[in-house]
C-alpha positions, 0 to 999 in steps of 0.5 A: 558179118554173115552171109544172110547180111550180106549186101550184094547191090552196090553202094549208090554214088551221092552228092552233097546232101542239100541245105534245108531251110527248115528241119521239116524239109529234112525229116520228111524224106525217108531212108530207104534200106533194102531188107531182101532181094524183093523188100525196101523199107521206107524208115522214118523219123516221123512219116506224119510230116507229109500228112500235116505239111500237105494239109497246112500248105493247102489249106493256107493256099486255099485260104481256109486258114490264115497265119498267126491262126490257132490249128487244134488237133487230137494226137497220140503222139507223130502227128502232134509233132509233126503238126507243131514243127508246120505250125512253127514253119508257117507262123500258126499257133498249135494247140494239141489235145494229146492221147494219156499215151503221149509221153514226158519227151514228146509233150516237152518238144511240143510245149517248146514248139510253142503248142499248148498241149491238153492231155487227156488222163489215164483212162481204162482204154484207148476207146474212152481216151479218143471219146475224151479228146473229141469232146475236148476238141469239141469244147474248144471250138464252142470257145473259140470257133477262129480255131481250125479243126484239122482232122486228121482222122476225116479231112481228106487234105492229108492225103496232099503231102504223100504225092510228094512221097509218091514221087520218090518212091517212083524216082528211086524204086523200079518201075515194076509191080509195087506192093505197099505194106504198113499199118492202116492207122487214120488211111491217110499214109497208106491210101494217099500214097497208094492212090497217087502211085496207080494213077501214074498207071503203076500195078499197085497192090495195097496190104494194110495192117490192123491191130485186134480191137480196131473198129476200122476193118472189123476187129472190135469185138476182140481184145489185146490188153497189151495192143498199143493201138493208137496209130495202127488201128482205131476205136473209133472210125476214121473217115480218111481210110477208104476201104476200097484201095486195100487189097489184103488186109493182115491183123496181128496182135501185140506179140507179133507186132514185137516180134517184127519190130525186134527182127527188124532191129536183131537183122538189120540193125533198124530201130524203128516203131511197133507199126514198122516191126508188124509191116516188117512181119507180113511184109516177109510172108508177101515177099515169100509167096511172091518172090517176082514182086518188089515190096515197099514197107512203111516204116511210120517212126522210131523205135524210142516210144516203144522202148519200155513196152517193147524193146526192154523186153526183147528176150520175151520176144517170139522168132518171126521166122516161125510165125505165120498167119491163119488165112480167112475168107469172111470176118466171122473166122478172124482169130488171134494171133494173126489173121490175113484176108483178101480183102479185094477193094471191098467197102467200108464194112460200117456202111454194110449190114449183116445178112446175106454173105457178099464175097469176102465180107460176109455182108451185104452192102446198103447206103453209106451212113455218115462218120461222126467226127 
């Protein structure tokens, strides 16, 4: 082993790892691995069960659903089984309309879970594929309006779990100067753990991650062919993402993203998703500009869907040591390859307008508008 791997901290003394009573309880705690002096990442298998066990537990708590009822949801893949494995805990029935980018192993698992499972067919983009699923979801109320929609791109309820997220990482992590790095993807992962850290009085600063092509921080008006953008970004928005909690906003194309989450797996031997390889890249740039601060990264899943697309073609990929980012002040300079803003906790760019330039958006705030679900 060389030196640049070297573990310096001690081993942790662990006790009996505890008898769960479901594989929920089991897969939602992450592994914590420190990548450098300065940089945890939070690995994984599925970082969507916080999200569907605190809006499932809610919901039944509050009353809005009841067992044996239908749940319905549009997934691209973490959150259908995510949401599949609550329904199976909690006596629901799961009905998911799946992304044309959910795979033969994941629709197997959710179909033995017990979920009827409509996938979408291959489609020119992932814009129409999420215009197809809402109108499904759409349709199947109109039928069965005893079907709960669970919305998870505008119900806030999926913020509930990641309090629990966020005790654990006050538990295990110094009580220092935090900043959280992942993928932005439907707001609820980044912004409901950030949002329970500070209000314990924590210094929290949130970097989130887009994809070029995603309406929801300004980046629609580029294309990446090759970008996998469900679960990073969107081409549609997203009522749970709240703009105001993000301090720095990076946007990275495909190539970096691979490049990330090959690093990842080449230095510290973690195999995990196409999100987590493009946290693992800007994550190593913050942690270099500020060295004093402790970053936490988000690492959403595994690396299995993304092994054709991504790790099959690891010669391919580019030495994240080399990559750095072009820094903008307004959305009107973004480019490809990477771009990165200090976004300040500034609003929804859909609820502004162009005109006047306004700090670092470029735009001039008006009236909110709604979100269309």
């Amino acid at each position: 082993m060389s030196p640049h791997h070297e573990n310096h901290h001690p081993t942790p003394v662990t006790t009996a790892a505890p008898v769960h009573e479901h594989i929920t309880d089991a897969l939602k705690a992450p592994h914590l691995i420190r990548l450098g002096g300065n940089v945890v990442l939070a690995r994984f298998e599925t970082m969507k069960v916080y999200a569907a066990l605190g809006a499932v537990r809610t919901l039944l708590r509050r009353g809005r659903i009841v067992p044996g009822q239908t749940l319905v949801d549009s997934s691209s893949g973490i959150y259908a089984l995510a949401l599949a494995m609550a329904c199976h805990r909690y006596g629901l029935r799961c009905h998911i309309v799946a992304s044309t980018t959910v795979d033969s192993v994941m629709r197997a698992q959710l179909e033995v879970l017990g979920a009827t499972v409509d996938q979408m067919p291959p489609s020119q983009n992932l814009k129409l594929d999420q215009e197809r699923r809402v109108r499904r979801v759409r349709e199947l109320l109109a039928d069965r309006p005893d079907f709960h929609w669970m919305r998870q791109y505008h119900d806030s309820v999926h913020y509930a779990g990641y309090r629990e997220f966020a005790d654990l990482v006050t538990a295990a992590l110094p009580d220092a100067a935090l900043t959280v790095v992942g993928a932005v993807g439907t707001g609820a992962s980044t912004g409901g753990l950030v949002q329970a850290l500070r209000e314990t009085g924590r210094t929290v600063r949130l970097v989130g991650i887009q994809p070029f092509g995603s309406v929801t921080f300004g980046s629609e008006h580029f294309s990446d062919p090759e970008a996998i953008i469900a679960g990073i970004g969107s081409s549609i928005p997203f009522g749970n993402v709240r703009h105001e909690l993000y301090d720095t906003i990076h946007w990275l194309d495909f190539r970096h993203a691979m490049a990330g989450a090959i690093g990842l797996l080449q230095e510290h031997a973690t195999f995990a998703g196409l999100s987590t390889g493009a946290a693992h890249l800007v994550s190593s740039w913050e942690a270099e500009r500020d060295p004093a601060r402790l970053h936490l990264v988000l690492g959403a899943d595994t690396g299995h869907r993304y092994a054709e697309r991504v790790f099959a073609r690891h010669t391919e990929a580019q030495d994240l040591r080399t990559l750095r980012p072009r820094p903008i002040r307004t959305l009107d300079e973004l480019r490809p390859p990477w771009s990165v803003m200090e976004w300040g906790r500034r609003p929804d760019p859909a609820t502004v307008r162009p005109g006047r330039r306004s700090g670092t958006t470029g735009v001039e705030p008006v009236s909110p508008v709604e979100v269309t679900p």
